[in-house]
C-alpha positions as CSV (number, residue, x, y, z in Angstrom):
1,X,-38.4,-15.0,-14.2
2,X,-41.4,-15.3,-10.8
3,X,-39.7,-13.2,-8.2
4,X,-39.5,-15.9,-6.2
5,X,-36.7,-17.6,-7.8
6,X,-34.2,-14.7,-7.7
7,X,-32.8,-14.6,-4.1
8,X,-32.2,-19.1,-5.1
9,X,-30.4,-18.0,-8.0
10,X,-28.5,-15.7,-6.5
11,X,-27.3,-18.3,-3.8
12,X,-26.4,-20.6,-6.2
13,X,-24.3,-18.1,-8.5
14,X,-22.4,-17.3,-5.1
15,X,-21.7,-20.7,-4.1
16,X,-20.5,-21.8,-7.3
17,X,-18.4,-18.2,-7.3
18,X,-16.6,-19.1,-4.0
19,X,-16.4,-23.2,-4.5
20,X,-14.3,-21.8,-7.6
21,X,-12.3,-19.8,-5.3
22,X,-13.1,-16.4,-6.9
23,X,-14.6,-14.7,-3.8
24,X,-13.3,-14.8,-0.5
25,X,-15.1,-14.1,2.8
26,X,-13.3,-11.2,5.1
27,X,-14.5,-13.1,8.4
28,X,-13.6,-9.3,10.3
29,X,-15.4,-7.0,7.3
30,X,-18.1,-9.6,6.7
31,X,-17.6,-8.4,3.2
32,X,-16.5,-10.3,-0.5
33,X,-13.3,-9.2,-2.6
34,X,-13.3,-10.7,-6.1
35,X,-9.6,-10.2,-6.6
36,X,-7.4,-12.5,-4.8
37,X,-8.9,-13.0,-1.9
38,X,-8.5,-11.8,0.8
39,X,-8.9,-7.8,-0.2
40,X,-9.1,-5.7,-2.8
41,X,-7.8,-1.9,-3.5
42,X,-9.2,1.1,-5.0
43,X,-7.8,4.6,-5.2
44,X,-11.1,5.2,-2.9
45,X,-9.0,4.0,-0.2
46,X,-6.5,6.7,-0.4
47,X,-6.7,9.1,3.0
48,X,-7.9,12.5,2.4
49,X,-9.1,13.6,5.8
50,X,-7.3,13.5,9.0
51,X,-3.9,13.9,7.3
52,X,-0.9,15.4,9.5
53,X,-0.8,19.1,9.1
54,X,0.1,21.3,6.0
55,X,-0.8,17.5,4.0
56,X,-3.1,17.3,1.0
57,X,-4.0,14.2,-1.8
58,X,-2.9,16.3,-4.7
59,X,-3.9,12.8,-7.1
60,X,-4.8,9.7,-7.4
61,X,-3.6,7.1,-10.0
62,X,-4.7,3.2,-10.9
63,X,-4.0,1.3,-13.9
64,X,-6.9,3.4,-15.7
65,X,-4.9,6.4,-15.3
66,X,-3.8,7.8,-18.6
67,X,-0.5,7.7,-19.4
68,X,0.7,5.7,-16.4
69,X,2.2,2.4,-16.0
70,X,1.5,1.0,-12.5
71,X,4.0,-2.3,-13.5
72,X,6.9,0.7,-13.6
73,X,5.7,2.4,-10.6
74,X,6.2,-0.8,-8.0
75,X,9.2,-2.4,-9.5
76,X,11.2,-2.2,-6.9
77,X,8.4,-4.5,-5.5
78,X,10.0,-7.1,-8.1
79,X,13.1,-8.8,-7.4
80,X,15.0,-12.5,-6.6
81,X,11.6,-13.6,-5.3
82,X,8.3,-13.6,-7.7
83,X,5.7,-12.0,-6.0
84,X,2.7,-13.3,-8.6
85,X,0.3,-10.9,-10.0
86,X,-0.3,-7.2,-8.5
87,X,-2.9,-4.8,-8.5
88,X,-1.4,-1.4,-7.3
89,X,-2.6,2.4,-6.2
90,X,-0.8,5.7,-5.4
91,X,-1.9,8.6,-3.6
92,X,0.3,11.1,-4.3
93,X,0.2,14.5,-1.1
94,X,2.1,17.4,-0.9
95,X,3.3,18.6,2.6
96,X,5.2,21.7,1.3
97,X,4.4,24.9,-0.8
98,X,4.9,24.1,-4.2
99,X,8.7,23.9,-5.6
100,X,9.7,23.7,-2.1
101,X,9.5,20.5,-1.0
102,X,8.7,16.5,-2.8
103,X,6.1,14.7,-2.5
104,X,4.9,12.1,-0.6
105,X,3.2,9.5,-1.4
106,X,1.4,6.2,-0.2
107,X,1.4,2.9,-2.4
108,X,-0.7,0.3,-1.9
109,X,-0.2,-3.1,-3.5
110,X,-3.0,-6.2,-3.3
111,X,-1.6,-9.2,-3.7
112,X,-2.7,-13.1,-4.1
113,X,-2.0,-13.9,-0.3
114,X,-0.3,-12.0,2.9
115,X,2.8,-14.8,1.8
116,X,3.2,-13.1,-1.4
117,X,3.1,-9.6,0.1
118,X,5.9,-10.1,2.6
119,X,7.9,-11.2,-0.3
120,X,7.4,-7.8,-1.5
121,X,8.3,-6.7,1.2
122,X,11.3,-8.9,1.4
123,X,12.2,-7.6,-2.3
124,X,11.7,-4.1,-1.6
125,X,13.9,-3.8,1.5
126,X,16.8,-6.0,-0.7
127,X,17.3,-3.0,-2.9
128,X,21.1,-2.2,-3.6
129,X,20.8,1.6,-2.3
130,X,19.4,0.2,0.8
131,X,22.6,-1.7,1.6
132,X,24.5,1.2,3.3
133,X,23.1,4.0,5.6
134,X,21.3,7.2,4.7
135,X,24.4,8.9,6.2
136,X,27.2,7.9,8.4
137,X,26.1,7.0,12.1
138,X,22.6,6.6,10.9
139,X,21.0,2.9,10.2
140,X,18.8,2.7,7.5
141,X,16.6,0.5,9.0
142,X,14.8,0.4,12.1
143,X,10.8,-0.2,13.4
144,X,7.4,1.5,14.2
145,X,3.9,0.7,15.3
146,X,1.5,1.5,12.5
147,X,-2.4,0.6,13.1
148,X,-1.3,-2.2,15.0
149,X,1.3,-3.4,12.9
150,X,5.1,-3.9,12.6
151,X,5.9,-2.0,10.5
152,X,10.3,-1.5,9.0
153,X,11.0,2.3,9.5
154,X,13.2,3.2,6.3
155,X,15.5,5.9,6.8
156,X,16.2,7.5,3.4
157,X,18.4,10.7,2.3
158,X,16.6,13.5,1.6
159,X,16.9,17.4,0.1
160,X,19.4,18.9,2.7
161,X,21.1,16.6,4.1
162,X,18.0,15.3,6.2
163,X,16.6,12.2,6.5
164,X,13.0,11.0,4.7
165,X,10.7,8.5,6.8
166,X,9.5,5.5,4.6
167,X,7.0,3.0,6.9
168,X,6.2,-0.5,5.0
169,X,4.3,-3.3,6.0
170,X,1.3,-5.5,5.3
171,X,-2.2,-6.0,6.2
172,X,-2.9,-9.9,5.0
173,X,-2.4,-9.4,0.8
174,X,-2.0,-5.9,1.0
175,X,1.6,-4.3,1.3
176,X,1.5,-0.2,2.0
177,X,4.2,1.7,1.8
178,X,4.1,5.4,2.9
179,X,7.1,8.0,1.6
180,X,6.7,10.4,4.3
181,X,8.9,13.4,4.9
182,X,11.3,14.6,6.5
183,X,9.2,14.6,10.1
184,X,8.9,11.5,11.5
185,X,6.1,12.1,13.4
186,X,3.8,13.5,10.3
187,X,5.5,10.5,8.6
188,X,3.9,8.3,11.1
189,X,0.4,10.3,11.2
190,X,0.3,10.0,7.3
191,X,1.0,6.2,7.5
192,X,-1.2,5.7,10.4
193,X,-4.3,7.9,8.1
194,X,-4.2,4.3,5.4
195,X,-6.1,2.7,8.6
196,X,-4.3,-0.4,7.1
């Protein structure tokens, strides 16, 4: 093929991509996502700088991970409403010497459209166990800035009698959903280190 051929061929292979709606244009990134859409995920995106204090990514896992099923991991993502097909990733940090405390963990789910991610949203926050409070006097739900964004503030039991600090939302197609610890503000730092 003469050189001068390659940069037309490449044009045309990338307007016949996005005329069949396989790429998408980020107008704020300037960058394409074959995925959905909108924007793709990759355990690459998983914080490991700038975390709150005493936090460190212990792993990583995708749907190449051996021995893990990412379907099982967000099904609490599933529910009344179908959310269409998923791609998900989980950073997995420890806050605590070993033994001594649970993990945390951020999960980040790309989905078709920002509709289909607020009905995971909508599906995760519908779970039975989320129908009464952590603990009497305390409501399990409540709200928080996160990179901009509204975010629900889940209030979850915890080792102790303590409370955990859960922050989900969604940026466009993308739902994140940070299981921080029992320190709200670490909980927020850690959510707010997705830059999502």
């Amino acid at each position: 093929m003469k050189p001068k051929l390659a940069p037309y061929l490449l044009i045309a292979a990338c307007a016949l991509l996005a005329a069949s709606g396989c790429i998408a244009q980020d107008n704020n990134k300037g960058a394409s996502f074959a995925l959905y859409g909108t924007g793709d995920i990759s355990v690459s995106m998983m914080p490991a700088r700038n975390l709150p204090e005493g936090f460190s990514l212990l792993a990583t896992q995708d749907a190449s991970t051996k021995g893990v099923n990412m379907t099982e991991d967000i099904s609490k993502f599933y529910g009344a409403q179908d959310i269409g097909p998923a791609k998900a990733v989980i950073g997995i940090y420890q806050w605590a010497p070993m033994g001594q405390g649970y993990d945390s963990k951020i999960t980040m789910i790309s989905l078709k459209d920002a509709s289909h991610a607020q009905v995971a949203i909508d599906n995760y926050k519908a779970q039975s166990r989320f129908q009464q409070p952590p603990y009497k006097g305390i409501s399990r739900f409540s709200s928080a800035i996160i990179n901009g964004h509204n975010s629900t503030e889940i209030r979850d039991s915890a080792r102790q009698n303590s409370l955990r600090f859960l922050y989900l939302w969604n940026h466009e197609n993308i739902v994140v959903l940070v299981d921080g610890n029992n320190d709200r503000s670490k909980s927020i730092e850690l959510a707010s280190a997705t830059g999502l």
